[in-house]
C-alpha positions as CSV (number, residue, x, y, z in Angstrom):
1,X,31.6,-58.6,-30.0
2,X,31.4,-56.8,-26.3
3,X,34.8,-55.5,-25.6
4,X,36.0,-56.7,-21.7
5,X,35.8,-52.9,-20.4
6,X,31.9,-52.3,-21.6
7,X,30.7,-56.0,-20.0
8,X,32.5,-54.9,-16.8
9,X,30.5,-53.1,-15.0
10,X,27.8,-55.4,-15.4
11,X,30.0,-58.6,-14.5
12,X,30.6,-56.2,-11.3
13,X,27.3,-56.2,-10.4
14,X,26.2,-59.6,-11.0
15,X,29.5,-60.2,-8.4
16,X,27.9,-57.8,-6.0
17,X,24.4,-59.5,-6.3
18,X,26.2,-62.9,-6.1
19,X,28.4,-61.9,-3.0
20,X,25.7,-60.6,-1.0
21,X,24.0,-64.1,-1.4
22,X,27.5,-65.8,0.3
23,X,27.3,-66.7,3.9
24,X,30.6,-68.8,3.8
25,X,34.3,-67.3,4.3
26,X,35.4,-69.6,2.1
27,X,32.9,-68.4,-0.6
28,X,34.0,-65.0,-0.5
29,X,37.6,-65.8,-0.9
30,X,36.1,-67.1,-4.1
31,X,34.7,-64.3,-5.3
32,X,37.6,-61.9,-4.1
33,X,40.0,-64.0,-6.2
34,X,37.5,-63.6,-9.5
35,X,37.3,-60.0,-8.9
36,X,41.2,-60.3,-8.6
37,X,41.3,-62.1,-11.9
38,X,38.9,-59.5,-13.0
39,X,40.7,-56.6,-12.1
40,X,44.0,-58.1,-14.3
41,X,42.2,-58.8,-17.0
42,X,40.7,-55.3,-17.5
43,X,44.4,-53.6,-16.7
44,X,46.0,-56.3,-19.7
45,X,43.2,-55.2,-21.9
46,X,44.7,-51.6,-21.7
47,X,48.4,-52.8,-21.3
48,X,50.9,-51.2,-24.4
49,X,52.6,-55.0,-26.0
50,X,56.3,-54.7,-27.1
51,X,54.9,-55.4,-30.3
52,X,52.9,-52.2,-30.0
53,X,55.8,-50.1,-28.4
54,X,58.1,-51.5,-31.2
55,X,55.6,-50.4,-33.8
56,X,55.0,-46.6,-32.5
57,X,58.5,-46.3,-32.2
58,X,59.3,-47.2,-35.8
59,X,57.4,-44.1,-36.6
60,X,60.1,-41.9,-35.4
61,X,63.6,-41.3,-36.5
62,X,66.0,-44.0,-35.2
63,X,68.7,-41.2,-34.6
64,X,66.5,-39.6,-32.1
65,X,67.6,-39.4,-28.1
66,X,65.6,-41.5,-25.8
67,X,64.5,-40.0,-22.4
68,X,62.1,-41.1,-19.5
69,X,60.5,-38.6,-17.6
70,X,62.7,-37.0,-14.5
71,X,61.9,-37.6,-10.8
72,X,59.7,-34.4,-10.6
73,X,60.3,-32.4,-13.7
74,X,62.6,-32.3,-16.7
75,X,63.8,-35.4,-18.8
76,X,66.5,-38.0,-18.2
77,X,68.7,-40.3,-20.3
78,X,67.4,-43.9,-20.9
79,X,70.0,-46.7,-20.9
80,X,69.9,-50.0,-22.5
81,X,70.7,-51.1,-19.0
82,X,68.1,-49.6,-17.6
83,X,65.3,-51.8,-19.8
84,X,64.1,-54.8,-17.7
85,X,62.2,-57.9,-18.1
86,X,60.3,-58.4,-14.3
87,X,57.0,-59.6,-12.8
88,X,54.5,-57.2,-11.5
89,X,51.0,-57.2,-9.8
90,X,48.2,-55.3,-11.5
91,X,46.7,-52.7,-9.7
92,X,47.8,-52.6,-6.6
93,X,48.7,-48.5,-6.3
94,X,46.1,-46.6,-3.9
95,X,47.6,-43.5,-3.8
96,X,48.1,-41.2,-6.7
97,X,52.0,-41.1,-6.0
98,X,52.1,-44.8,-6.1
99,X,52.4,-46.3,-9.9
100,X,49.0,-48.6,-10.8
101,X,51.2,-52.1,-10.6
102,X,53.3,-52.8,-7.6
103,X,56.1,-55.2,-6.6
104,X,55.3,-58.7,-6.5
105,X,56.9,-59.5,-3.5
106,X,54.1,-57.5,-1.7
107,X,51.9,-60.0,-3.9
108,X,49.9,-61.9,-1.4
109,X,48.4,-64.6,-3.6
110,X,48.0,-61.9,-6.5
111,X,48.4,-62.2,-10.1
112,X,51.8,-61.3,-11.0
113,X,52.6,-60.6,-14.7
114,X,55.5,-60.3,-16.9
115,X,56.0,-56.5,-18.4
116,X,59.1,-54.7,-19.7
117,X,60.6,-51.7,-17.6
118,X,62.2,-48.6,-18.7
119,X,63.1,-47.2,-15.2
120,X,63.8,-44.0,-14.7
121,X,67.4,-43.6,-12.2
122,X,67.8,-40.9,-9.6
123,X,71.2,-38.6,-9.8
């Protein structure tokens, strides 16, 4: 079986071969939503489940303290408040203090997902 993330890059360029062959705007828009869908796919391939976050977890003592990372160094306290069902769209982050999946109301016709949040909160 060929995992998702090996067939990519040829999927890629068969895209690239196939879009340089388009001479119609609304053929590209075609293509630039199946290299969207693309895109999403590849990032849920790689995406941690609850299921999976549930079962790393388990491995660990359940007395221990829970901590997200802090705004620039250091550790901070994690809530139960602070975990969050939301929607998301996949990779969207250019810029290396951006986080990979953005807000979705900056969506623009994206794909949006469901994930779980563990936000960090400022002092």
């Amino acid at each position: 079986m060929i995992k998702l993330e090996s067939a990519a890059p040829c999927i890629l360029v068969v895209g690239v071969l196939f879009l340089k062959s388009l001479q119609r705007e609304e053929e590209l828009a075609l293509v630039d939503r199946g290299k969207r869908w693309l895109d999403a796919a590849i990032a849920e391939d790689h995406a941690m489940t609850v299921e999976e976050l549930i079962a790393v977890l388990q491995k660990y003592p359940s007395d221990l303290r829970v901590v997200v990372n802090g705004y620039e160094e250091g550790y901070d306290d994690l809530a139960p408040e602070q975990i969050t069902q939301t929607r998301i769209v996949l990779n969207t982050g250019k810029h290396d203090w951006q986080g990979v999946h953005g807000h979705p109301d900056d969506a623009k016709g994206q794909i949006t997902v469901e994930a779980v949040v563990l936000q960090r909160t400022s002092h």
